[in-house]
KOLDRENZA-172605 format. One record per residue (C-alpha): residue number from 0; residue in three letters; x, y, z. Coordinates in pm, 1 decimal, padded with zeros to 6 digits, always signed. Each point is the difference from the previous one (the first is absolute). Layout:
R  n  res  east  north  up
R  NUM  ALA  X  Y  Z
...
***
This chain:
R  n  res  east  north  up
R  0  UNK  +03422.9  +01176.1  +04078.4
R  1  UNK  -00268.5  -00202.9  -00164.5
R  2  UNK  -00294.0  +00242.3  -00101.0
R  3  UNK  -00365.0  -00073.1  -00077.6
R  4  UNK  -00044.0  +00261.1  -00209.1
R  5  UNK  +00234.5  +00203.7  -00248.1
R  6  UNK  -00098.4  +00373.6  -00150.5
R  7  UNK  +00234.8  +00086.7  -00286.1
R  8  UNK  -00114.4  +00360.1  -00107.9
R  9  UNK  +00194.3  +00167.7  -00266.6
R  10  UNK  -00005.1  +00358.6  +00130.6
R  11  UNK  -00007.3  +00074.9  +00396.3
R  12  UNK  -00370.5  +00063.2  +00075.6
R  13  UNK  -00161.8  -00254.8  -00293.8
R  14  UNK  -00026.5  -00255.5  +00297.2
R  15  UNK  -00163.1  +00214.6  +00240.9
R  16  UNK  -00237.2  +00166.1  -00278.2
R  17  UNK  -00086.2  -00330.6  -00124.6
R  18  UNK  -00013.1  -00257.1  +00227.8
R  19  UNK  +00102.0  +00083.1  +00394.5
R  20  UNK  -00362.8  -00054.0  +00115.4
R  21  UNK  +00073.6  -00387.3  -00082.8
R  22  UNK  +00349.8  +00039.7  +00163.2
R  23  UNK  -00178.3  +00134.4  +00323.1
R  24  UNK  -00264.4  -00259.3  +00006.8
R  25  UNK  +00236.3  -00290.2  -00054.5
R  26  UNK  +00243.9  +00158.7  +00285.3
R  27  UNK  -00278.0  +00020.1  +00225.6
R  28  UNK  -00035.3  -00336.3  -00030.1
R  29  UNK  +00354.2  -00072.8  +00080.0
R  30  UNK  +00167.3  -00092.7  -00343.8
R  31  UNK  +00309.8  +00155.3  -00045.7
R  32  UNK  +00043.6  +00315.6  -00344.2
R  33  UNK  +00312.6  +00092.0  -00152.1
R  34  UNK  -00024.1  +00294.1  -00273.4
R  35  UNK  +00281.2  +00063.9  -00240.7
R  36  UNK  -00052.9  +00314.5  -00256.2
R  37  UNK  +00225.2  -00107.0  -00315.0
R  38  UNK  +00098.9  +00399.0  -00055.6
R  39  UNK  +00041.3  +00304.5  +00244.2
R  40  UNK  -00247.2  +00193.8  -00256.9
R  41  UNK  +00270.5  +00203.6  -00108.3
R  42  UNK  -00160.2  +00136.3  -00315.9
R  43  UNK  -00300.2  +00124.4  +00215.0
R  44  UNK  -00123.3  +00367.5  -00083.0
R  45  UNK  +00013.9  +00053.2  +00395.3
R  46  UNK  +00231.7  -00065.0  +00283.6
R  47  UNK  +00327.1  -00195.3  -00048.8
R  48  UNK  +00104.0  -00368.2  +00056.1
R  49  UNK  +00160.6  +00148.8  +00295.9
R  50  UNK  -00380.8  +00115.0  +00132.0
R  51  UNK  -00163.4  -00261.4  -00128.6
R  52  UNK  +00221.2  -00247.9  +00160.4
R  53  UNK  -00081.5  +00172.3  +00374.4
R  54  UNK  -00396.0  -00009.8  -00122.6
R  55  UNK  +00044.9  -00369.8  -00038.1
R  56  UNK  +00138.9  -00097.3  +00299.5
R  57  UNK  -00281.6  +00215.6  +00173.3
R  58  UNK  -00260.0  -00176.4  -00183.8
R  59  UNK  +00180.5  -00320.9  +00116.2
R  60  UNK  -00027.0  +00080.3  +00353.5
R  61  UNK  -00363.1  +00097.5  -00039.2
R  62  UNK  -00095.5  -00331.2  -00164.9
R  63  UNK  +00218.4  -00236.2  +00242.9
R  64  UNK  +00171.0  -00215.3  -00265.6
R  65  UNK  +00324.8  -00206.8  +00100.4
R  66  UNK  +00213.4  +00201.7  -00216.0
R  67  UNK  +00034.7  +00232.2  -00325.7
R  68  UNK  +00223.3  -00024.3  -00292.3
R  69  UNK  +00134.8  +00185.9  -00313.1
R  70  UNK  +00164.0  -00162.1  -00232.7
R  71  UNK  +00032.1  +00340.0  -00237.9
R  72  UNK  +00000.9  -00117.3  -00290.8
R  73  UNK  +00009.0  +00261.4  -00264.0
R  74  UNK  -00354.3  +00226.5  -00030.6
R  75  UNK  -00164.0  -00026.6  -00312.6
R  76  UNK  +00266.4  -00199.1  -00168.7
R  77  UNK  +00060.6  -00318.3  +00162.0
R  78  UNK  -00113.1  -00297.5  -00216.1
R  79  UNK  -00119.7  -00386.5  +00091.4
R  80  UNK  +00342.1  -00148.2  -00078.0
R  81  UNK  +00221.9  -00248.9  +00119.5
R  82  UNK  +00206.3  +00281.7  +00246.9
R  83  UNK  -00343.6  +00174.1  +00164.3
R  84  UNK  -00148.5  -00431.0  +00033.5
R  85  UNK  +00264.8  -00118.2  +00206.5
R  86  UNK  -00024.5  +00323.8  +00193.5
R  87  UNK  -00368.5  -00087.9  +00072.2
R  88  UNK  +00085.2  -00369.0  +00041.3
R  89  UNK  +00222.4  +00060.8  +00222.9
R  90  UNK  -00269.0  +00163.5  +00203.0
R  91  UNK  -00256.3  -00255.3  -00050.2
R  92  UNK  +00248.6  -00265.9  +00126.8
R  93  UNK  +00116.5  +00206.7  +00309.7
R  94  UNK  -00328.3  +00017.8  +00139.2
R  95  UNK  -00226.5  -00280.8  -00135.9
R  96  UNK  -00285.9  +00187.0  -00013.2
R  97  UNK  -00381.7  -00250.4  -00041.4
R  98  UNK  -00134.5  +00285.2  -00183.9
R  99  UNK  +00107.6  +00331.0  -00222.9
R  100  UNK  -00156.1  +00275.0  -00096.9
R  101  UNK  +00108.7  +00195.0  -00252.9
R  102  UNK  -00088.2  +00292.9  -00256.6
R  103  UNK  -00272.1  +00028.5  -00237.6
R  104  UNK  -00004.6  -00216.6  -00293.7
R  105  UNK  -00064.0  +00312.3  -00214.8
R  106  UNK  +00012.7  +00364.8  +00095.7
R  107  UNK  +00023.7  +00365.9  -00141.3
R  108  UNK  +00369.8  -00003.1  +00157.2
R  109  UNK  +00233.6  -00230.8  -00200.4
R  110  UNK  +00194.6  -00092.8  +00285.7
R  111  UNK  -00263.8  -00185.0  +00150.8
R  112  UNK  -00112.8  -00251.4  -00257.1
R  113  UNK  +00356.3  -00011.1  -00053.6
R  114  UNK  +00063.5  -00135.8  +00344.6
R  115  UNK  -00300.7  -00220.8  +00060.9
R  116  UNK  +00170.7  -00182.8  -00277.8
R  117  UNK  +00321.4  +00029.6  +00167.0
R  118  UNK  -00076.1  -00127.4  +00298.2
R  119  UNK  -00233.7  -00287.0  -00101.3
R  120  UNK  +00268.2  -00120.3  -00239.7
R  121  UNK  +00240.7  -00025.0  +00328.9
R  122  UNK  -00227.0  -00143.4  +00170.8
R  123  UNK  -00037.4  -00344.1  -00229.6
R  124  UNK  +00379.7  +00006.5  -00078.5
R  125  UNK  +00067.9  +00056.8  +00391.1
R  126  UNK  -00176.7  -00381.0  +00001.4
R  127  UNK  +00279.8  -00131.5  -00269.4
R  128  UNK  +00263.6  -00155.9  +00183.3
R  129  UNK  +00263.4  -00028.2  -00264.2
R  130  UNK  +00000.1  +00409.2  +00015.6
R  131  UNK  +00264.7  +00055.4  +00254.5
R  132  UNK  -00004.3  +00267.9  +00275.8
R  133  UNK  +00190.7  +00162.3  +00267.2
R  134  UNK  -00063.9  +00137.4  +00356.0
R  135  UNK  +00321.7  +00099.9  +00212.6
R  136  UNK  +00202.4  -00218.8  -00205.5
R  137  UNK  -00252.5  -00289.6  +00052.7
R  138  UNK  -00195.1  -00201.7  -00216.4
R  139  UNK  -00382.5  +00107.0  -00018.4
R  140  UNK  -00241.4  -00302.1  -00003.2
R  141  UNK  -00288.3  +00047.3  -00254.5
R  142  UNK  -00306.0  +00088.5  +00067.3
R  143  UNK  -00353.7  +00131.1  -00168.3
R  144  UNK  -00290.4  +00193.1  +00119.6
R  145  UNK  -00330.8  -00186.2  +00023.6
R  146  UNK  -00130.9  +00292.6  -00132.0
R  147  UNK  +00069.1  +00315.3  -00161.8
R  148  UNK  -00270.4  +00258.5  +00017.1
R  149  UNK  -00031.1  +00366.0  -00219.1
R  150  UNK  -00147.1  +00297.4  +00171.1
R  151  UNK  -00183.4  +00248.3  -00173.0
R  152  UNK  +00141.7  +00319.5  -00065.9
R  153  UNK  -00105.2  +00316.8  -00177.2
R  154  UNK  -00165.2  -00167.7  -00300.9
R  155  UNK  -00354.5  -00149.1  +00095.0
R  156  UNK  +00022.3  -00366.9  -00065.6
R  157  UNK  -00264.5  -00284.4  +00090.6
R  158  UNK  +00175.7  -00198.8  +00310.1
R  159  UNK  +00008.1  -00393.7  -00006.6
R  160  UNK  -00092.0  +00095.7  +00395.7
R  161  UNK  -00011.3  +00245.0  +00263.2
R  162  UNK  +00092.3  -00038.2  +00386.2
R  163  UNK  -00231.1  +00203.0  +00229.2
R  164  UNK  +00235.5  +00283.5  +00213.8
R  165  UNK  -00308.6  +00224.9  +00125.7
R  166  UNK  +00190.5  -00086.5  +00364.0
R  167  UNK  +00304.1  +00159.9  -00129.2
R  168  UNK  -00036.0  +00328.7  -00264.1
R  169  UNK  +00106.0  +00219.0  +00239.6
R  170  UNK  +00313.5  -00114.6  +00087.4
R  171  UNK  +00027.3  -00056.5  -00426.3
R  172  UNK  -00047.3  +00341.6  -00023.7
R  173  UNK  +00215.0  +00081.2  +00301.0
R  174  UNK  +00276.5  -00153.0  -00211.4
R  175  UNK  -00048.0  +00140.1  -00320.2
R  176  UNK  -00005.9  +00341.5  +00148.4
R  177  UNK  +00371.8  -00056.3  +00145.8
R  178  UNK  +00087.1  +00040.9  -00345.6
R  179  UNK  -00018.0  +00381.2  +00048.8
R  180  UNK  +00240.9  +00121.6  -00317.5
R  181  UNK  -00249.4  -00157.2  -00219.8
R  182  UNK  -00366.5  +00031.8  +00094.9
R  183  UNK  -00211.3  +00254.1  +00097.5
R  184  UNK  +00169.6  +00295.7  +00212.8
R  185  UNK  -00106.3  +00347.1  -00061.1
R  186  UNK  +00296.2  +00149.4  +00121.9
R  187  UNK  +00209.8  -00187.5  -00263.2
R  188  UNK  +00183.8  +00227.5  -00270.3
R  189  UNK  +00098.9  -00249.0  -00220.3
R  190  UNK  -00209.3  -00078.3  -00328.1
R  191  UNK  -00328.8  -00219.7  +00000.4
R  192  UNK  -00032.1  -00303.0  -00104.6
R  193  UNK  -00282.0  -00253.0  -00025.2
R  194  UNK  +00027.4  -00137.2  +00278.1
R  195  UNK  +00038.3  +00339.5  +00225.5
R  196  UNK  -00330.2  +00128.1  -00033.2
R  197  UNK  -00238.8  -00068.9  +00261.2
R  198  UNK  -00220.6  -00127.1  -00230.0
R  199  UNK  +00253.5  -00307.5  -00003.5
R  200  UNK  -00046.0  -00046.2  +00342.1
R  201  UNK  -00373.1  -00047.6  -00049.3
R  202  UNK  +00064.7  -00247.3  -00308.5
R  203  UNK  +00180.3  -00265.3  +00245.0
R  204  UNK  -00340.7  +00047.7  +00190.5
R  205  UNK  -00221.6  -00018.5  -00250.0
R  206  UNK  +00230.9  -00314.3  -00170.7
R  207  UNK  -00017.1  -00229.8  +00337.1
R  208  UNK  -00395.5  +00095.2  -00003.2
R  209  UNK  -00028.5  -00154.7  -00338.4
R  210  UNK  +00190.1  -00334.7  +00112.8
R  211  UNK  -00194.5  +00022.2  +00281.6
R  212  UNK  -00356.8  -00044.0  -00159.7
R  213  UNK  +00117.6  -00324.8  -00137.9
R  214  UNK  -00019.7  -00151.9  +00322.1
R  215  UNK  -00201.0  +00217.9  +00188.6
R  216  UNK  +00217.8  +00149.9  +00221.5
R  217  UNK  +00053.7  +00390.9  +00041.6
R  218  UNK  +00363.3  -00015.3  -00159.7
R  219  UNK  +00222.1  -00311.3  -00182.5
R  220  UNK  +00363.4  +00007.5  -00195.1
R  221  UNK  -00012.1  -00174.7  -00344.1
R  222  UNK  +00232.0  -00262.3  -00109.6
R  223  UNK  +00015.0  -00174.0  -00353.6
R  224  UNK  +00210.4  -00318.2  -00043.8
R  225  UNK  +00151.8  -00159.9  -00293.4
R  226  UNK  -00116.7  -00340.8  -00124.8
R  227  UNK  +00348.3  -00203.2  +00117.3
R  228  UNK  -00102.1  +00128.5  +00373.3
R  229  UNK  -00362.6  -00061.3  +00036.8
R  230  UNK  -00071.9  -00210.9  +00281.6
R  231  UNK  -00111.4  +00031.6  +00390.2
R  232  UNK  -00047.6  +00410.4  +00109.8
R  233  UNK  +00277.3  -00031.3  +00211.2
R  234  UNK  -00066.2  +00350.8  +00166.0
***
């Protein structure tokens, strides 16, 4: 399956805080998503990788994307080496994607400036041909992003650019909310967390109202890109 666009999220639910407006818009104008969450979130105050796995396929559903993936790698502890880059190469070579969008750059969870490193690492590499790769006992062909983009996460960071998804918050929201072990539920017994509090709910809100006075529009998702991959806004 050859994708237009690629969301690598490190936890389940980073893609569809982050970024699924942009997935919806681009879907709705008939390029074709894949997501793949690196971990199942195991280390997660609430739920279980067990939960969290059913929330993601729900939140898959909701946003229409070809297909989801978890490679679960280790939470908290996997590291940007050789093993967890072919992993991602791998990926990158299965599917071909033009563009990927991955974590933040920097963020108050480690994991996620972790991974944007990660995955923008494979991402070159992916392009070297002299790193060899396998797919059902078949050699991959090489192949590199035209671009790799970096939504913005908890931290508030100035985006290289914003895409307008006024059109589409609902639905965002729609999918963040299938997430139900980890965001706001008042009839939850298990212990809050940043994130749980309905004020959190109102941040993601009050976040894509921020991006969206940049151009003008009601609500945006911010993106920041690294010098190797400036070039054409691709989405």
């Amino acid at each position: 399956m050859k994708l237009d666009i690629l969301a690598f999220g490190v936890h389940p639910d980073d893609v569809e805080i982050s970024c699924s407006g942009t997935i919806l818009k681009n879907i709705s104008l008939g390029k074709k998503v894949g997501i793949i969450d690196l971990t199942q979130g195991e280390l997660g105050t609430r739920g279980t990788a067990v939960i969290r796995l059913k929330e993601s396929a729900d939140a898959a559903k909701i946003l229409g994307v070809s297909f989801r993936e978890n490679l679960k790698m280790e939470d908290g502890f996997f590291q940007n080496d050789k093993k967890h880059l072919l992993a991602v190469i791998k990926k990158i070579r299965q599917y071909k994607p033009d563009v990927v969008l991955a974590n933040a750059l920097e963020d108050r969870h480690p994991d996620h400036g972790r991974s944007a490193k990660l995955v923008a690492d494979a991402c070159f590499l992916s392009g070297l041909q002299k790193i060899e790769t396998k797919l059902n006992g078949k050699k991959q062909e090489a192949w590199r992003p035209k671009a790799v983009y970096h939504y913005i996460q908890y931290r508030k960071l100035d985006p290289d650019f914003v895409v307008d998804i006024s059109s589409f918050m609902e639905r965002r929201m729609k999918s963040v909310k299938a997430f139900t072990s980890q965001f706001y539920n008042p009839d939850s017994k298990e212990p809050e967390t940043l994130i749980s509090s309905s004020d959190f709910l109102k941040h993601i809100y009050s976040r894509a109202e921020e991006h969206g006075t940049i151009m003008n529009v009601q609500y945006a998702e911010g993106f920041n890109v690294m010098e190797e991959y400036k070039g054409d806004i691709l989405i």
